[in-house]
C-alpha positions as CSV (number, residue, x, y, z in Angstrom):
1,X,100.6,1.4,158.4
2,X,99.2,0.7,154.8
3,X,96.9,3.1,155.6
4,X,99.1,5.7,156.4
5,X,101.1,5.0,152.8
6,X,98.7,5.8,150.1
7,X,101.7,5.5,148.0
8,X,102.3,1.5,148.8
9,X,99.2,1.2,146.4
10,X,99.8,3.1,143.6
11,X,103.3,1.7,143.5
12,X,101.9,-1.8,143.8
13,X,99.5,-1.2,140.8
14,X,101.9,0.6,139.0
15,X,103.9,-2.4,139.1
16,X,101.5,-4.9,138.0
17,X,100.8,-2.2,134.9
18,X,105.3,-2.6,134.1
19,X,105.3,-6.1,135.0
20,X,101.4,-7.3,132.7
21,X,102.5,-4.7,130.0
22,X,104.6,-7.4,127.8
23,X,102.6,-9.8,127.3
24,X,99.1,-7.6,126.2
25,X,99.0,-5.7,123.1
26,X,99.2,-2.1,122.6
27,X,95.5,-1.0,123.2
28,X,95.0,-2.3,126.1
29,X,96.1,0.4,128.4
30,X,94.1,2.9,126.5
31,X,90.8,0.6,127.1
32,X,92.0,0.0,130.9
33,X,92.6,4.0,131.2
34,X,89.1,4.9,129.1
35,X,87.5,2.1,131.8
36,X,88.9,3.6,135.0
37,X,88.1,7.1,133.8
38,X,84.4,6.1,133.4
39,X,83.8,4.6,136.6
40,X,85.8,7.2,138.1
41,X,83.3,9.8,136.8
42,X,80.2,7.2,137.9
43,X,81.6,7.1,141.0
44,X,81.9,10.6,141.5
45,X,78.0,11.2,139.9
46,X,76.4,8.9,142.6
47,X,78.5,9.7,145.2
48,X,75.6,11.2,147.5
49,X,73.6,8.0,146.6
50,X,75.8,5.4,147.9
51,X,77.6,7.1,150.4
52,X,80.9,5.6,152.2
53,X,80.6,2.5,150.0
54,X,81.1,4.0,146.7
55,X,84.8,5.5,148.5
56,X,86.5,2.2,147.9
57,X,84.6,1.8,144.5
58,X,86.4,5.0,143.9
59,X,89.7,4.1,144.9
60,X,89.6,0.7,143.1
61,X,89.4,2.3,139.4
62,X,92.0,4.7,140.3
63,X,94.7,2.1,140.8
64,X,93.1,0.3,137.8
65,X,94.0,4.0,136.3
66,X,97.9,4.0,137.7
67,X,98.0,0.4,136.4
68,X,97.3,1.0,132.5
69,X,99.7,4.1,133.1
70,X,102.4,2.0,134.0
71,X,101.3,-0.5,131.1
72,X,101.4,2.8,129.0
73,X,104.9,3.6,130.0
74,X,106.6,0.1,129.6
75,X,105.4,0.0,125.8
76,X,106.2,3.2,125.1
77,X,109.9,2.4,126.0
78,X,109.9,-0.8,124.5
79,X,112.3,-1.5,121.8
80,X,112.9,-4.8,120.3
81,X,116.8,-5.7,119.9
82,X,117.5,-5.4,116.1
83,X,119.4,-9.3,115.0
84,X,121.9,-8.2,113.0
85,X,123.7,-10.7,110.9
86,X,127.2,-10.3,109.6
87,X,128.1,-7.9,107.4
88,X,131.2,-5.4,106.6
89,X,130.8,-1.7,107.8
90,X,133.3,-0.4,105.5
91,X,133.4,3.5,105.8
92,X,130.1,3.3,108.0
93,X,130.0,6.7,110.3
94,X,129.3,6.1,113.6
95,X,128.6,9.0,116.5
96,X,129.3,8.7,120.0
97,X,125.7,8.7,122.4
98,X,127.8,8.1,125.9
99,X,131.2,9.7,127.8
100,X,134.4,7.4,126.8
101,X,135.1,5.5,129.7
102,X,139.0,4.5,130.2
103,X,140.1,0.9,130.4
104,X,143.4,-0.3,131.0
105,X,144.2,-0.4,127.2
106,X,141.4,0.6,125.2
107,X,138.7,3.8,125.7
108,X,135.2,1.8,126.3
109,X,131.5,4.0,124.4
110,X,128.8,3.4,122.7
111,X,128.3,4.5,119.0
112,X,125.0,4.7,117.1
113,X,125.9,3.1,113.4
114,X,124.4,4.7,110.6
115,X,124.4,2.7,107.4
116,X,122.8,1.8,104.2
117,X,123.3,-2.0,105.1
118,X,121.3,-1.9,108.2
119,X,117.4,-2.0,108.4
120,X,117.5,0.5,111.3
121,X,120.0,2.4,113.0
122,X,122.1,-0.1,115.7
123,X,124.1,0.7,118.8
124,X,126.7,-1.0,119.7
125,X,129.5,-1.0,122.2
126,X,133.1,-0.3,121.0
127,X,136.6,-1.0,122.6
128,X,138.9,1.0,121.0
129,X,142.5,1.0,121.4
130,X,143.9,3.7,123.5
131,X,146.1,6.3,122.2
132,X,146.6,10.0,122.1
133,X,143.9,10.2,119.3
134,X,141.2,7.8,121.4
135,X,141.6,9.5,124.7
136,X,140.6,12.9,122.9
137,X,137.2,11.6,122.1
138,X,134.0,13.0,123.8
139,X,130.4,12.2,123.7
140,X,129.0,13.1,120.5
141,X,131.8,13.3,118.0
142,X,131.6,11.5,114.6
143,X,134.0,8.7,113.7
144,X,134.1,6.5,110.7
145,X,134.8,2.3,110.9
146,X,136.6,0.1,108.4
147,X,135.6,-3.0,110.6
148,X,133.8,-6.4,110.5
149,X,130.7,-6.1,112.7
150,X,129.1,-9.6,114.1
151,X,126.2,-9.3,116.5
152,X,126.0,-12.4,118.8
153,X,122.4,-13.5,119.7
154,X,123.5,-15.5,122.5
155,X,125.3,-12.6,124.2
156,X,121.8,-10.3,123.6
157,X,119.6,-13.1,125.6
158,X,122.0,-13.2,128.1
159,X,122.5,-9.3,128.6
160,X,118.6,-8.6,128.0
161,X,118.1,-6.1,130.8
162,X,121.6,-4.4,129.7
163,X,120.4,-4.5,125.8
164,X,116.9,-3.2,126.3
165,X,116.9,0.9,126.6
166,X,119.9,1.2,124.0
167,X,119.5,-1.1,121.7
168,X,122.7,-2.6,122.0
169,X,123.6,-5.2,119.5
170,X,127.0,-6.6,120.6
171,X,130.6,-5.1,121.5
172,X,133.5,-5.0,119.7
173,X,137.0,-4.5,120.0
174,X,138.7,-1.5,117.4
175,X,142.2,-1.2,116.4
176,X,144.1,2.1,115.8
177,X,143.7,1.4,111.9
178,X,140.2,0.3,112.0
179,X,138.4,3.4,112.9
180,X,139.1,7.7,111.9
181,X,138.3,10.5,113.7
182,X,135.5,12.6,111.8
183,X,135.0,15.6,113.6
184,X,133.7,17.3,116.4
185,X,130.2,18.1,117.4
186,X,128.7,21.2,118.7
187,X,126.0,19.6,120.4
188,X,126.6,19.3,124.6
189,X,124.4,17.9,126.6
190,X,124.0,17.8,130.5
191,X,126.3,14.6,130.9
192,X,128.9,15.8,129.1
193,X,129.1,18.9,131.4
194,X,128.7,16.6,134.4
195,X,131.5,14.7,133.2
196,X,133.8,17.6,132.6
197,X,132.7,18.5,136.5
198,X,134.0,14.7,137.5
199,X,137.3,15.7,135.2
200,X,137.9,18.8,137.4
201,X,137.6,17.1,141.1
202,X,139.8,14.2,140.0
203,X,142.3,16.8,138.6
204,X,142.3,18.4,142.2
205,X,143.2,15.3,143.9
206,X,145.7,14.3,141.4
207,X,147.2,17.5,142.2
208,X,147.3,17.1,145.8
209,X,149.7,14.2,145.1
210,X,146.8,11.7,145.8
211,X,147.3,9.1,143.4
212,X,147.6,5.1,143.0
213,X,144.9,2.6,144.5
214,X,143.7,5.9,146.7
215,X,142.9,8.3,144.1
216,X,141.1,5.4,142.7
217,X,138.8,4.8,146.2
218,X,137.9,8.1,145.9
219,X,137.1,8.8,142.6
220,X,134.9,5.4,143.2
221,X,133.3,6.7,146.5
222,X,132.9,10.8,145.6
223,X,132.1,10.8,142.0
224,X,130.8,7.6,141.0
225,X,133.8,6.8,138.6
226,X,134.7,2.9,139.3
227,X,136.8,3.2,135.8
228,X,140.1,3.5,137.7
229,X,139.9,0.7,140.2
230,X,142.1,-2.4,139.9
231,X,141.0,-5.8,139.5
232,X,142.5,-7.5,143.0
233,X,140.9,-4.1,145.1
234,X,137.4,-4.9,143.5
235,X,138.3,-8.8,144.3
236,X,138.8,-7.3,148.2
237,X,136.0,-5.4,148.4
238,X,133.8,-7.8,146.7
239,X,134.9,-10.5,149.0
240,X,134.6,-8.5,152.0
241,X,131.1,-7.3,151.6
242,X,132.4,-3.5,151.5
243,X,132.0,-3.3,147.5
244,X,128.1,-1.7,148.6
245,X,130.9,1.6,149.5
246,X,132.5,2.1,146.2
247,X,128.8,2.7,144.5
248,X,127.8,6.6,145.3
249,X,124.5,5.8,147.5
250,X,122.2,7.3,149.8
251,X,124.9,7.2,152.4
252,X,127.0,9.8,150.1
253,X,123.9,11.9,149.2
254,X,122.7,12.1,153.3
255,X,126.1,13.1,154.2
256,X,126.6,16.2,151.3
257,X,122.8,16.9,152.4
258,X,123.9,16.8,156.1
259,X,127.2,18.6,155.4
260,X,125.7,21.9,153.9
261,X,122.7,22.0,155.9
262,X,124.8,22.5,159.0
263,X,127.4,24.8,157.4
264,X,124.6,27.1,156.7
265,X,122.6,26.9,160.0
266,X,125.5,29.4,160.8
267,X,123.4,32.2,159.2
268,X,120.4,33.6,161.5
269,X,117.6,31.2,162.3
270,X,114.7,33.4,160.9
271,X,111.5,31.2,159.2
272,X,113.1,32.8,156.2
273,X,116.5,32.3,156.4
274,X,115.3,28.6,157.1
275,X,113.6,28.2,154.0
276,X,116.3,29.2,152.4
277,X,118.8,27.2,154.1
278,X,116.1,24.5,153.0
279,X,116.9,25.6,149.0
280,X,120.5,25.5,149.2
281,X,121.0,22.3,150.6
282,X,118.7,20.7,148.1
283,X,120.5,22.5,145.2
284,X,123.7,21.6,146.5
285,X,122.2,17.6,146.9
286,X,120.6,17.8,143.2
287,X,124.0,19.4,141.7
288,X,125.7,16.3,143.4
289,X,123.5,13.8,142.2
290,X,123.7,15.3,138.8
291,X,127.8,15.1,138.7
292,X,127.6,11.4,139.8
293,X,125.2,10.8,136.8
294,X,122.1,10.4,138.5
295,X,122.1,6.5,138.9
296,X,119.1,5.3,140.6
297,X,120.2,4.9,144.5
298,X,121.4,8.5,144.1
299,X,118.1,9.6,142.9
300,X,115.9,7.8,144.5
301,X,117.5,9.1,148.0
302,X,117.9,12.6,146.4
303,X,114.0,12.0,145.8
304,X,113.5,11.1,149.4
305,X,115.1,14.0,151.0
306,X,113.4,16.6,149.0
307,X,109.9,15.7,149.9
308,X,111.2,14.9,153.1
309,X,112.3,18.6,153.3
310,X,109.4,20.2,151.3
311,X,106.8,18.7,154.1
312,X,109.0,20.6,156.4
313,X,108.7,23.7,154.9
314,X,105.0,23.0,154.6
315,X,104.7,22.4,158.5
316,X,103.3,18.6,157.4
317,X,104.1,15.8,159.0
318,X,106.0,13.6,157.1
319,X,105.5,9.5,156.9
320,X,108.6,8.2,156.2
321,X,107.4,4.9,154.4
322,X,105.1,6.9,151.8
323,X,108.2,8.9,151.0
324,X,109.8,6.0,149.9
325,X,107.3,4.5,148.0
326,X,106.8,8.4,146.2
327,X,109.9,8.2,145.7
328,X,109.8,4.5,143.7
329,X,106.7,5.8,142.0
330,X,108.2,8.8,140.5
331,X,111.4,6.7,139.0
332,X,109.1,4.3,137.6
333,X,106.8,6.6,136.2
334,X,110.0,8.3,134.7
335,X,111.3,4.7,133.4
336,X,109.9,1.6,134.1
337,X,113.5,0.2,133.2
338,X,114.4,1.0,136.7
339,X,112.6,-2.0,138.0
340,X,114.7,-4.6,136.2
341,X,117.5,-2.4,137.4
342,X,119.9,-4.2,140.2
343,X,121.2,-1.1,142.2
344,X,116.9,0.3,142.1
345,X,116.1,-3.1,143.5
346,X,119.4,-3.2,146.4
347,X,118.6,0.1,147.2
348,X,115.1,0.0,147.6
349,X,115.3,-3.2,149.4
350,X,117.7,-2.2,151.7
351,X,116.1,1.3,152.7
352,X,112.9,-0.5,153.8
353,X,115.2,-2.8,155.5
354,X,116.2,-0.2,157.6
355,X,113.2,1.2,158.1
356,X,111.7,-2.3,159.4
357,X,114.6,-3.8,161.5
358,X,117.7,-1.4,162.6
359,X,115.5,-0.1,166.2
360,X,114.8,-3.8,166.8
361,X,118.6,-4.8,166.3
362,X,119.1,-1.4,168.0
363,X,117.6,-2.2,171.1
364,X,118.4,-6.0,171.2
365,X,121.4,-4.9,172.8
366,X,122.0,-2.0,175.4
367,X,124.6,0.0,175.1
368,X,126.6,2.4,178.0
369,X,129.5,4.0,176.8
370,X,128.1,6.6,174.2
371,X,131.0,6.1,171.7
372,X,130.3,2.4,172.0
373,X,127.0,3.3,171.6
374,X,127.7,5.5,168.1
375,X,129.4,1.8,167.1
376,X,126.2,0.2,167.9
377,X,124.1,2.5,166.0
378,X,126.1,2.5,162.6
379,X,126.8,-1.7,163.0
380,X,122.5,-1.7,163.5
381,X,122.1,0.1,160.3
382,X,124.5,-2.1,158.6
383,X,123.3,-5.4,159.5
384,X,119.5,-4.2,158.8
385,X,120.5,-3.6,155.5
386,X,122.3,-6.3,154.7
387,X,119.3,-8.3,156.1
388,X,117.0,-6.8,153.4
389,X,119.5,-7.1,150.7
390,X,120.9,-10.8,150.9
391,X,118.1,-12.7,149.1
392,X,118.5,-10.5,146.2
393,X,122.4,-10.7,146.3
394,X,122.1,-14.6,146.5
395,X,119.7,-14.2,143.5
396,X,122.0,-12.4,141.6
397,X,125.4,-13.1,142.6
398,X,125.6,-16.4,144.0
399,X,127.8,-15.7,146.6
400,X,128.0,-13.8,150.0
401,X,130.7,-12.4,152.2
402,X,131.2,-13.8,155.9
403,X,133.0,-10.5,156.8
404,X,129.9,-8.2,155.9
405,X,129.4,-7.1,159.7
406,X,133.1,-7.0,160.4
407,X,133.6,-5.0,157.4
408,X,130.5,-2.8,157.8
409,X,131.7,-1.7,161.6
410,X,135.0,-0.1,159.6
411,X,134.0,1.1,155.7
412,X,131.0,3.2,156.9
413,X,132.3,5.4,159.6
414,X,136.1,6.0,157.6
415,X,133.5,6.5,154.4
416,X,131.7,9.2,156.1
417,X,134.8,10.5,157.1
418,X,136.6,10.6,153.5
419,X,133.5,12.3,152.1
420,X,133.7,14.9,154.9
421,X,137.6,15.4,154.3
422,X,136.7,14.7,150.0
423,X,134.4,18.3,150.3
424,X,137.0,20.2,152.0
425,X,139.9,19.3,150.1
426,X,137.6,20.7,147.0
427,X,136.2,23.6,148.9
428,X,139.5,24.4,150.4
429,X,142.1,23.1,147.7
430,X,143.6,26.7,147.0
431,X,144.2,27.9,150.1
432,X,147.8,27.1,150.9
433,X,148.5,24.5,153.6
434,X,145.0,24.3,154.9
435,X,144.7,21.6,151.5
436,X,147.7,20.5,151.5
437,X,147.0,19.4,155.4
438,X,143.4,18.4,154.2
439,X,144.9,16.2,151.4
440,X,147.4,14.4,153.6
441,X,145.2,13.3,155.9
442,X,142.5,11.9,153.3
443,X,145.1,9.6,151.4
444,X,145.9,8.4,155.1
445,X,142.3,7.5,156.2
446,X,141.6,6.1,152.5
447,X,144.8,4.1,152.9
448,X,144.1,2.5,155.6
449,X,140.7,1.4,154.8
450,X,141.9,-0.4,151.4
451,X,145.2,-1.8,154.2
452,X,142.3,-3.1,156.3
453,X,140.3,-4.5,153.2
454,X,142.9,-6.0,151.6
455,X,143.8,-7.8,154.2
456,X,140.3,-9.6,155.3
457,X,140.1,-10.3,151.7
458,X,142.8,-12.5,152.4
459,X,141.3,-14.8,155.2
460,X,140.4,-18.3,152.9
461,X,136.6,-18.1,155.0
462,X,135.7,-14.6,153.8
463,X,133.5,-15.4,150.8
464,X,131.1,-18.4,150.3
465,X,130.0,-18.8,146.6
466,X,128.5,-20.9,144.2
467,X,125.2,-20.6,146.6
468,X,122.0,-22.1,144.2
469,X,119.1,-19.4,144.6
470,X,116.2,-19.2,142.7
471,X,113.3,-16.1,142.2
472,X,111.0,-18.4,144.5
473,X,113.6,-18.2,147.2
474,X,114.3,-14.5,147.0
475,X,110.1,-14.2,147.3
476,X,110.0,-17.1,150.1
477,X,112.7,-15.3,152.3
478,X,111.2,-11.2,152.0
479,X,107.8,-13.4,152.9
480,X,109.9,-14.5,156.2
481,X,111.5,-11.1,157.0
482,X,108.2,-9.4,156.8
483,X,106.3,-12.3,159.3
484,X,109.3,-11.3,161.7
485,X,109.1,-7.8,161.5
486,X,105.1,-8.4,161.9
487,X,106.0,-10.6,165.1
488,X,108.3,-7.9,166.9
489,X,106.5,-5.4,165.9
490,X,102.9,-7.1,167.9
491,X,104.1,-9.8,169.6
492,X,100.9,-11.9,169.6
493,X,100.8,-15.2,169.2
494,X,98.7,-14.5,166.1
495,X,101.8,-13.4,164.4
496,X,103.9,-15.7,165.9
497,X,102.5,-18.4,164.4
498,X,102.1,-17.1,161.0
499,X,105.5,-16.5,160.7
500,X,106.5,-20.4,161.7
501,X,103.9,-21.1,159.5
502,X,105.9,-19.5,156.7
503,X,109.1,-21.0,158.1
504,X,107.6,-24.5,157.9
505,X,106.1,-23.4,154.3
506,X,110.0,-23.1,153.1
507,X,111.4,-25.7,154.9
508,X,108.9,-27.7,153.3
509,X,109.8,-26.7,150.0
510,X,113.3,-27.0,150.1
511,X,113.3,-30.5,151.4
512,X,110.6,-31.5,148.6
513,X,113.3,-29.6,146.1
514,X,116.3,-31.8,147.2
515,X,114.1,-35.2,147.2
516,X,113.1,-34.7,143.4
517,X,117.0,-33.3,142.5
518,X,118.2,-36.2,144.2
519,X,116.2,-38.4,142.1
520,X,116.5,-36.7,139.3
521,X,120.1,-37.5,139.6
């Protein structure tokens, strides 16, 4: 299968090139690159001399080549977090660099400070009380502080990965008096038209009487805007396993990909009308991704289905696993950030998860009755991707739900369906009745999916936290999902014992682990 995935190598050397570039100084990937380039030109001089030999020669010092590009890229994004000490921003102008987001009480952005007193310019995170005047703000205006600003180390160290691309140096909370509005700026850029777009379809539901903890779910689900959810219906879904639902994924972008590529098969089925069916549906999938704000799960399955659609309309046959790992080496070539990124890792994770384990779950079990059957299929998907996601969600969250199958068999069919009703209630919001009817039904099928949430978020077994896992563990446990897969996938005995052999590995380990804690304590 490596073989077939050409991209599973350039990805993996592109990786050591993000991950080395830290700790080696600037010129290094300009002597790797000059390197590489040489013995790619040797190679290709004495090509005729050496033969096949010199073809993995060859391919060697290109990787080398994809690694110092990846160094290249991580330095060249690299920004040290300015330490600000104390000091009094009195009529310091600040300008806006991201959309307000609404809080219960305050209007949440991020300001650039400019300022005299500062060695270089400084972002930082302002809370600022909500009013009439603070709701009006957009991205880019210009606003003036009469505040003390205090940048917390501790808080940076803790928040690296949060801190890095931005610069943040801390947040703070601003009163009504503490800040004045400047003016307006007539710069607009693509998010702030994206997030006029997100304005517009929560406007339409709001005025289909949608509103409350489903307006919320939707808005969450459609969009991408978690602003307006409560604390207890995270709590629920959190607890539950179902929070996955709330974060616009690749489930969202297959079914707006799915939903206008069949609307337009309707037109004739001519090579050309294809191709341009083809164009549509990948306009309509990018112009999506775009109003959710292009997070990485979006893009990386928007990513996915376009090459997976170009090699259609190229007649060539497409390999599912290189598509995924082009996919991973386009976003980090674009911004290595998106390794250290936990959605990029989730998502990654659980698409090859999916890839590696839902036929084997699939047919573990046969199914006759064909609805039963669509059950089966959906609760496969679910538990393969949960599989390929749980050592990272121990890593990072400590906890994980006990309901995750139970909740899985209900969020992601009555998702699919509040997507399908969300597009026609937009498509179809001004024709009398047919929205009305539309709407009616969506708050019911939303409702009862937060009922049924909310309620298994009540059982006292739904959540087990406090769960001690460490990076070694997270690398231990993919090393014992992939000896499985390797095992079903042959069945020798060859593979069957390497992957006890791995199981024995980390049994080992953990009982060594608890032998010194114990003495340690």
């Amino acid at each position: 299968m490596i073989r077939k995935t050409p991209f599973f190598r350039l990805v993996l050397f592109l990786l050591l090139g993000i991950c080395a570039a830290p700790a080696l100084p600037e010129c290094m990937p300009f002597i790797l690159a000059g390197i590489s380039l040489a013995g790619i030109c040797f190679c290709s001089f004495f090509k005729k001399s050496f033969g096949y030999m010199m073809r993995h020669v060859h391919g060697l010092f290109l990787c080398l080549l994809i690694m110092s590009v990846g160094m290249y890229r991580t330095q060249a994004e690299r920004v040290t977090p300015v330490a600000v000490e104390q000091f009094v921003t009195e009529n310091v102008v600040a300008k806006i660099v991201s959309e307000p987001l609404e809080k219960n009480k305050t209007m949440a952005v991020d300001v650039k400070l400019i300022s005299r007193e500062l060695p270089t310019e400084v972002w930082v995170q302002l809370y600022i009380k909500k009013d009439t005047l603070s709701r009006a703000l957009q991205n880019g205006d210009w606003i003036s502080l009469q505040t003390t600003v205090f940048c917390s180390r501790q808080r940076m160290d803790r928040n690296a990965n949060q801190y890095k691309k931005k610069q943040l140096s801390g947040n703070y909370y601003v009163s009504s008096r503490q800040w004045h509005f400047v003016c307006h700026t007539s710069e607009r850029g693509l998010l702030y038209y994206a997030h006029m777009v997100q304005k517009r379809l929560v406007k339409i539901f709001m005025d289909m009487n949608i509103k409350g903890d489903e307006l919320s779910v939707l808005s969450a689900l459609t969009i991408g805007d978690k602003s307006m959810l409560s604390k207890d219906l995270k709590n629920a879904y959190s607890s539950t396993g179902a929070s996955h639902i709330l974060a616009v994924s690749g489930l969202h972008v297959g079914v707006v990909f799915f939903v206008f590529s069949h609307l337009l098969r309707l037109l004739s089925g001519s090579k050309s009308t294809g191709r341009i069916r083809v164009v549509v549906s990948l306009l309509a999938l990018w112009a999506f991704a775009f109003v959710t704000g292009l997070s990485p799960s979006v893009v990386r399955a928007s990513i996915m289905l376009t090459m997976a659609s170009l090699t259609l309309l190229l007649n060539r046959k497409s390999q599912i696993f290189n598509t995924v790992f082009a996919s991973a080496f386009l976003m980090l070539l674009y911004s290595p950030d998106y390794l250290y990124d936990v959605g990029f890792q989730l998502s990654f994770s659980a698409v090859l998860s999916i890839l590696l384990f839902q036929k084997p779950i699939y047919e573990s079990f046969v199914v006759r009755n064909k609805l039963l059957d669509k059950i089966w299929t959906m609760s496969s998907v679910s538990f393969s991707a949960q599989l390929g996601t749980l050592p990272l969600s121990l890593y990072y969250f400590h906890q994980v739900s006990n309901l995750f199958g139970l909740s899985g068999l209900l969020v992601i069919p009555l998702s699919a369906i509040i997507i399908y009703l969300s597009i026609g209630v937009w498509c179809m919001n001004a024709v009398p009745y047919v929205g009305e009817g539309l709407a009616y039904v969506l708050q019911r099928v939303t409702m009862l999916m937060n009922s049924a949430i909310q309620a298994m978020g009540t059982w006292g077994t739904a959540v087990r936290s406090d769960i001690q896992f460490e990076w070694l563990d997270v690398l231990s446990v993919y090393c014992i999902l992939i000896a499985l897969w390797m095992f079903v996938h042959k069945q020798s005995f060859r593979t069957l014992f390497s992957f006890l052999f791995v199981v024995f590995l980390y049994a080992g380990y953990q009982t060594i682990n608890k032998i010194f804690c114990n003495l340690a304590t």
